[in-house]
VONULUM-763706 format. One line per 8 residues: number of its first residue (from 1); for each residue x, y, z of C-alpha. Coordinates in steps of 0.001 Angstrom, whole numbers, plus 500000, padded with zeros to 6 digits. Example, Ala and Ser with C-alpha at 12.3 -4.5 7.8 and 13.67 -1.06 7.14 Angstrom:
1> 512300 495500 507800 ~ 513670 498940 507140
END
This chain:
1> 772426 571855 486235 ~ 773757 574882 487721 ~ 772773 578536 487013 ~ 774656 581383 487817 ~ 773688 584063 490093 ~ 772569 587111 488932 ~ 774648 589240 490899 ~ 777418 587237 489345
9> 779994 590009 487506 ~ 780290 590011 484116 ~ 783867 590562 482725 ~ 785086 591203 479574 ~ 786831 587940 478674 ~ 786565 584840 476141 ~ 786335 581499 477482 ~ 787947 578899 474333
17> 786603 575650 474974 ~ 787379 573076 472199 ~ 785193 570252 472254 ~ 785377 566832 470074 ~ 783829 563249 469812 ~ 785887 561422 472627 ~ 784352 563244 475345 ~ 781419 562665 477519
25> 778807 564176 478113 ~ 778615 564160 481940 ~ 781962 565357 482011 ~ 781215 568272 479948 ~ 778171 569516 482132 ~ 780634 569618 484985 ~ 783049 571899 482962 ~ 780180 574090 481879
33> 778689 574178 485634 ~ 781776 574941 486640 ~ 782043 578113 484097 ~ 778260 579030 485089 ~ 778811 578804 488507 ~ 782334 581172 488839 ~ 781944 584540 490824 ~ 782558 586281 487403
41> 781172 585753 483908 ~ 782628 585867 480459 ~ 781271 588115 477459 ~ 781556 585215 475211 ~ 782166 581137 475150 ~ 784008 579918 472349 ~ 782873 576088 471618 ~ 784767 574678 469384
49> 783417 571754 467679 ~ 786636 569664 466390 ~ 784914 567424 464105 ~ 781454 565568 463861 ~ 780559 565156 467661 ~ 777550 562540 468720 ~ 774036 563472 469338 ~ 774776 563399 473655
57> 777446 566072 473542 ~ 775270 568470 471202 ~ 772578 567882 473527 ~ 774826 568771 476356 ~ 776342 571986 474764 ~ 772765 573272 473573 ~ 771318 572844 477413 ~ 773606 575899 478469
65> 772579 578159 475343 ~ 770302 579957 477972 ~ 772771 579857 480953 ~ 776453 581293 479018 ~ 776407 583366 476191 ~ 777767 580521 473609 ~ 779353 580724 470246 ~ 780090 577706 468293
73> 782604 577061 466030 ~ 782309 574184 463721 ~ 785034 572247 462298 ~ 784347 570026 458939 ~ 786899 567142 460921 ~ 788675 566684 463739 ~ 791773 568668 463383 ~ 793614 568385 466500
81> 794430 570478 469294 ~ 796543 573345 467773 ~ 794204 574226 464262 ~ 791207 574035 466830 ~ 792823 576509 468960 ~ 793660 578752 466529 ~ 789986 578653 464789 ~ 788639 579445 468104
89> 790993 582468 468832 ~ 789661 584295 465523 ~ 786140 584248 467094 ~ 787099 585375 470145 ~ 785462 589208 471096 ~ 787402 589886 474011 ~ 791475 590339 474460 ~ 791652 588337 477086
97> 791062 584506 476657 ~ 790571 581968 479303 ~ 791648 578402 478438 ~ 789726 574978 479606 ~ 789188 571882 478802 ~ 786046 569773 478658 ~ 786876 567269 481236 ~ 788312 569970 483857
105> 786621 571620 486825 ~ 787240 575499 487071 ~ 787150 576668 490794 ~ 784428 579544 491152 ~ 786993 582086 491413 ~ 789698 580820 488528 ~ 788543 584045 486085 ~ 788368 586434 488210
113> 792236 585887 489809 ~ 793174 585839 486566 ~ 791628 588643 485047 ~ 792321 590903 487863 ~ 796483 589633 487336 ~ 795991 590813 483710 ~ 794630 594141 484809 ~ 797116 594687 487348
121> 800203 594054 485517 ~ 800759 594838 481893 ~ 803791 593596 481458 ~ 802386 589707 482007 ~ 800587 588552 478752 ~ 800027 584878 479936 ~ 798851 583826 483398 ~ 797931 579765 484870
129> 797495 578217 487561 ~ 798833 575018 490188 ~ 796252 572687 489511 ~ 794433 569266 491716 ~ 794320 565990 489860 ~ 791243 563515 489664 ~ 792218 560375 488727 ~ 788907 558960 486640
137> 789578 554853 486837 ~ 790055 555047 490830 ~ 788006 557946 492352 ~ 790501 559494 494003 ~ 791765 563044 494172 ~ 795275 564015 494564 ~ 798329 566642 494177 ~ 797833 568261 490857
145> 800669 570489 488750 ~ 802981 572685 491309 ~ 804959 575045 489256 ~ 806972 578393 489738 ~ 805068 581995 490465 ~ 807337 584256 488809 ~ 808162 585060 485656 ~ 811914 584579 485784
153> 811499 581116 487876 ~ 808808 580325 485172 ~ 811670 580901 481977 ~ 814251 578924 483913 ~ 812013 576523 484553 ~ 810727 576401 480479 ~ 814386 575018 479502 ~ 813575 572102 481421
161> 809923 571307 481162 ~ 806810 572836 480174 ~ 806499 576189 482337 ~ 802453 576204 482643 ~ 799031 574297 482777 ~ 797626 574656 479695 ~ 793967 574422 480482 ~ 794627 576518 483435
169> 795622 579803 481380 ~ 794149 582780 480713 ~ 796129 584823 478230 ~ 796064 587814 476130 ~ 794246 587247 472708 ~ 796475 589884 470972 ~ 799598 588131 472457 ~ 799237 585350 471054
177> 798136 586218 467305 ~ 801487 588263 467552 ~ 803648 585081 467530 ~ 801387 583267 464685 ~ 799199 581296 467783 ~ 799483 577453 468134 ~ 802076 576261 466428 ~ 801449 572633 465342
185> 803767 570174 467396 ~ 801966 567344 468129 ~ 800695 567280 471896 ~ 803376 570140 472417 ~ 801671 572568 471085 ~ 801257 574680 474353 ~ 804627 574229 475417 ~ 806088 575699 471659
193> 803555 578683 472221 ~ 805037 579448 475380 ~ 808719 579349 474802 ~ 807468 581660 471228 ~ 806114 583929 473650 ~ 809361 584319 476239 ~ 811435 584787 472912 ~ 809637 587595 472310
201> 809906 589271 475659 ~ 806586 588276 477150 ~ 805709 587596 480462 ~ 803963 584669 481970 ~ 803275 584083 485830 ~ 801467 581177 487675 ~ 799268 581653 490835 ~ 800431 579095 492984
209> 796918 577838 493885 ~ 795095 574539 492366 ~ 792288 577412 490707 ~ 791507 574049 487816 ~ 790552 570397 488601 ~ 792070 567963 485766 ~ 790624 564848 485194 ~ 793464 562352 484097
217> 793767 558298 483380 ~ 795619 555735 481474 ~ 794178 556879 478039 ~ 796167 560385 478867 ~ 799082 559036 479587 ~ 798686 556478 476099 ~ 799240 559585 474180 ~ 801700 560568 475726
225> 804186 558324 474249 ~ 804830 556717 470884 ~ 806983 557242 467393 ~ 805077 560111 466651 ~ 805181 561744 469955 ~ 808885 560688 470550 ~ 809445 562752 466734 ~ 807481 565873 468101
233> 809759 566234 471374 ~ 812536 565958 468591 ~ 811171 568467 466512 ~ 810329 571005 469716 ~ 813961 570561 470758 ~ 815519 571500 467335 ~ 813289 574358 467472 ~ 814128 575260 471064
241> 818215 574786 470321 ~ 817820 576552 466145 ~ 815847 579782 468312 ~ 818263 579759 470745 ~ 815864 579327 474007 ~ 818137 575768 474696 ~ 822219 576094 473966 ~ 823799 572796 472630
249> 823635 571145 476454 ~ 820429 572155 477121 ~ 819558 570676 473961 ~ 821095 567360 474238 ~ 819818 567041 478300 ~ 816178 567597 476724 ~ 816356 565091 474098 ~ 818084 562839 477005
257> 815813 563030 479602 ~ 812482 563502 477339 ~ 812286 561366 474087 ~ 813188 557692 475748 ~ 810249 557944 478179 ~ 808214 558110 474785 ~ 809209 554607 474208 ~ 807926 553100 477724
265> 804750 551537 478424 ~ 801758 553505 479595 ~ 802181 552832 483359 ~ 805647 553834 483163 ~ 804832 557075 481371 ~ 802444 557788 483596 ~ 805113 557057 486816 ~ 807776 559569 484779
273> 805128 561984 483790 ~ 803792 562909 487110 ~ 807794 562485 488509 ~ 809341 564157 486253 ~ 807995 565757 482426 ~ 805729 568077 483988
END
């Protein structure tokens, strides 16, 4: 297990990690290493608990209680991503809010690019990161997430496809509350927040450096498709087009080039996801 340096800064930001039975253990400890090991510290940790989790993972949370200052929020049942989110955001201390997941890898100096972007520039209220892949069935490492720097690429770019990296974002606590947080569109969720956010003037910027390591396999890309999935791209377009972020072609060249991939098999979705949805 790694501890932290002493002479390791610490900043006044949340880290919001949500947290629920499917995960592992071992790939948990790597996410909090990772945290414990970055050349700047958080005030505060934000677990959230989404659901009943198994005896390994509250063993695995509880072994850091002396390494990052932890706070635990505990859900009755697995809600899903968005309620999670937004149950974790109320218990955040600190404005600013860095985003992971349990299964990533945060590179030692992910929070402290970000949180020095924040303070630099008040006019950006949400800022990610490119990101490196891990694929967990074959071993092997490769190209993550390349996306756009700057914030008018980024809105361009957010009529086509989803403009950041969720768990590569840091983002301003206060932002988000302002536009209602997560809005609940199944697996989408992120992508609706964002486009909520550019509606209402904000800024968001990506540092064009892989500063998170995903972890990503065939049972990621198995949720990425389906009815239900297919109906919440259908739903996040009518919202985009009814807003006005998409105009009528936009509209129809988003449900055209997203909601049939829905349909394919896994392998397929996978081959179109990494080609073309992100």
């Amino acid at each position: 297990m790694s501890i932290s340096s002493p002479s390791h800064q610490i900043r006044e930001f949340s880290v919001l990690l949500p947290v629920y039975a499917g995960e592992t253990s071992g790939n948990l400890e790597k996410c909090m290493n990772s945290i414990a090991a970055s050349t700047c510290l958080p005030r505060q940790v934000v677990v959230v608990e989404d659901g009943p989790l198994p005896a390994e993972l509250h063993r695995a949370i509880d072994a850091y209680h002396d390494i990052l200052p932890l706070d635990h929020v505990r859900l009755r049942q697995n809600v899903g991503l968005a309620e999670a989110l937004n149950a974790g955001l109320q218990e955040c201390e600190c404005d600013n809010v860095a985003r992971c997941d349990a299964d990533d890898v945060n590179r030692a100096d992910r929070f402290q690019r970000q949180i020095d972007v924040l303070g630099k520039h008040a006019e950006i209220g949400i800022v990610g990161s490119d990101t490196t892949e891990f694929d967990a069935e074959d071993g092997t490492w490769r190209a993550g997430r390349r996306l756009p720097a700057s914030p008018d690429a980024l809105e361009r770019f957010a009529r086509m496809r989803n403009p950041l990296n969720h768990p590569t974002i840091m983002y301003r606590r206060s932002v988000i509350l302002s536009v209602g947080g997560y809005p609940n569109f199944h697996g989408l969720e992120d992508y609706a927040l964002w486009v909520r956010c550019l509606l209402r003037g904000v800024k968001i910027m990506n540092i064009p450096e892989p500063l998170v390591h995903m972890r990503v396999g065939s049972s990621q890309f198995g949720r990425r498709r389906g009815v239900r999935y297919a109906r919440a791209e259908l739903a996040l377009a009518r919202s985009f087009y009814e807003s006005g972020f998409l105009d009528l072609r936009g509209y129809l060249w988003f449900l055209a080039s997203r909601i049939p991939v829905r349909m394919l098999p896994t392998p397929l979705v996978a081959l179109v996801y990494r080609s073309m949805l992100r």
